[in-house]
Phi, psi and omega in degrees: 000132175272139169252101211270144167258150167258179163202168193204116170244172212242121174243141256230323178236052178026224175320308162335104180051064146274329180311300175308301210289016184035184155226177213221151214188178166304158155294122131014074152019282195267041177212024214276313189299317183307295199309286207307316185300321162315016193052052149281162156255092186000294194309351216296137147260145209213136166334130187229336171204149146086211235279327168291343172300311186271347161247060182267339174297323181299300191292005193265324166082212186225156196275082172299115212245135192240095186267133191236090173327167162265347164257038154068054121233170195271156123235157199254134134210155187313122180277201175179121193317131142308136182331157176272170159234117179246092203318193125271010203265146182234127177293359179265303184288347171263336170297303192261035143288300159359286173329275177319288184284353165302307210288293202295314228283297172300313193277024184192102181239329168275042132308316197254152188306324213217227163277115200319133156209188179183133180246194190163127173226157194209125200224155158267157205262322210277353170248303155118359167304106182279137179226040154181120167250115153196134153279177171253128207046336178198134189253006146295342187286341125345340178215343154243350188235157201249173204197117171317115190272008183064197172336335194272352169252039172280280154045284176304291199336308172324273132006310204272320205268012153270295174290008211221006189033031165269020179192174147197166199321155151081002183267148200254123170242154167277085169325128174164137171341109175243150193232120172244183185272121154089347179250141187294125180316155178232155183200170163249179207303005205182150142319097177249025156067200182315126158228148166249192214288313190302318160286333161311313194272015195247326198233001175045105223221116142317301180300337191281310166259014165267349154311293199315313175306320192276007202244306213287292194273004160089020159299110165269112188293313159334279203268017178052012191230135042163125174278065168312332178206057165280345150322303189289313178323307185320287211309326174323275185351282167264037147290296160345271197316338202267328153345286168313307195129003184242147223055023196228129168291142170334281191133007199275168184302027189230146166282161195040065157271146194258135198268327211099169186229122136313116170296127191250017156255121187291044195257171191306284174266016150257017172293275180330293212299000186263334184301329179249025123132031201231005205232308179291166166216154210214146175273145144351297190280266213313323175295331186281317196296297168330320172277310164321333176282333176281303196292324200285006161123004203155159160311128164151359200263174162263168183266132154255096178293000000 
């Protein structure tokens, strides 16, 4: 006689990261055979998405096997629990991020164009530790899906147009309306007239990096001539960027994580929009990682759940 058991597992913080943490199920169908050869039982449940998908070989443990002879003895052999798996995420500061983007979302809802959304993300710069992941209504959109990020890649721009040796402290552009052929005028939220780099990142100056990019491509604004490398620019650019972590999957331990989507017309003025943030798009967890790479001082750390 077979004796089959069932399980259920209980989360301990009801809705709070559950979507991450995944759930568990039959085997797959089509994955059936792959389980059997592993030592599975048709009946076994298994990890079917996110955090139980990807560690289900560490969580599954072992089968305590009860054998009954026909002359009515037994042998035994020992099962054994699976491992724990212990995130980073602290679970108190992730209920009331939780609170908190619920709280602002309902009170300003008619805010937003389309459908509300919001994301958080929350990292230690010195580890590389995530200690809050959430969104509003669905908290994966935080690790798959992407958003032209703005002003915040002035930063890196900045960075680029130093180390690329097309600026240096203290050099002065002129703020101000610009027109290229074929492209929508560009401005920053204002004229601001003569700024050097600091105020630029101070006052989030568009032009100011879209200065660097046409320098970077070998553009004379003046003279409408001639985007001489603007290939090269591209690749400057989201090499630059790729550094921070943005357009690059992390890495972290979860499936369908999102790269971001590259833009694929090289033209003269989606360069400028890439240079201030409006043309590549990046998840949420890459922008928190892009910073955290700034307060820790540089390019280098790992991502950690």
């Amino acid at each position: 006689m077979d004796l089959l058991r069932d399980s259920q597992r209980k989360y301990m913080y009801e809705d709070s990261f559950s979507r991450f943490l995944g759930r568990t199920g039959a085997i797959p169908s089509e994955s059936l055979d792959d389980y059997l050869a592993r030592g599975y039982e048709r009946s076994d449940e298994v990890g079917r998405s996110f955090l139980e998908l990807e560690y289900e070989e560490e969580l599954r443990g072992e089968k305590r096997l009860l054998e009954e002879n026909v002359d009515g003895t037994q042998e035994e052999e020992a099962g054994q629990r699976g491992r724990d798996l212990v995130l980073s995420v602290d679970m108190d500061l992730q209920q009331e991020v939780e609170n908190i983007i619920e709280e602002e979302i309902s009170g300003s809802e008619s805010g937003f164009i389309n459908e509300a959304e919001a994301y958080v993300v929350m990292m230690d710069p010195n580890t590389g530790e995530l200690l809050s992941v959430a969104g509003y209504d669905d908290h994966l959109g935080a690790i798959s899906s992407s958003y032209e990020m703005g002003s915040t890649v002035k930063a890196a721009s900045v960075m680029i147009g130093l180390e690329e040796e097309i600026i240096e402290p203290n050099t002065i552009f002129e703020d101000r309306e610009i027109s290229l052929p074929g492209t929508p005028d560009m401005s920053s939220v204002t004229d601001m007239g003569a700024i050097n780099d600091l105020t630029a990142l101070e006052r989030s100056s568009n032009i100011y990096m879209a200065e660097i990019a046409m320098r970077m491509a070998g553009y004379d604004y003046e003279e409408e001539c001639c985007w001489d490398n603007i290939g090269g620019s591209y690749q400057t650019f989201r090499n630059y960027y790729s550094q921070f972590g943005l357009g690059e999957e992390t890495g972290i331990d979860l499936p369908a994580e999102s790269a971001g989507i590259t833009g694929d017309s090289e033209s003269g003025g989606n360069l400028l929009y890439l240079s201030f943030g409006q043309y590549d798009t990046y998840t949420p967890l890459q922008l928190t990682q892009y910073i955290s790479t700034i307060a820790n001082g540089g390019p280098g750390f790992s991502l950690t759940l």
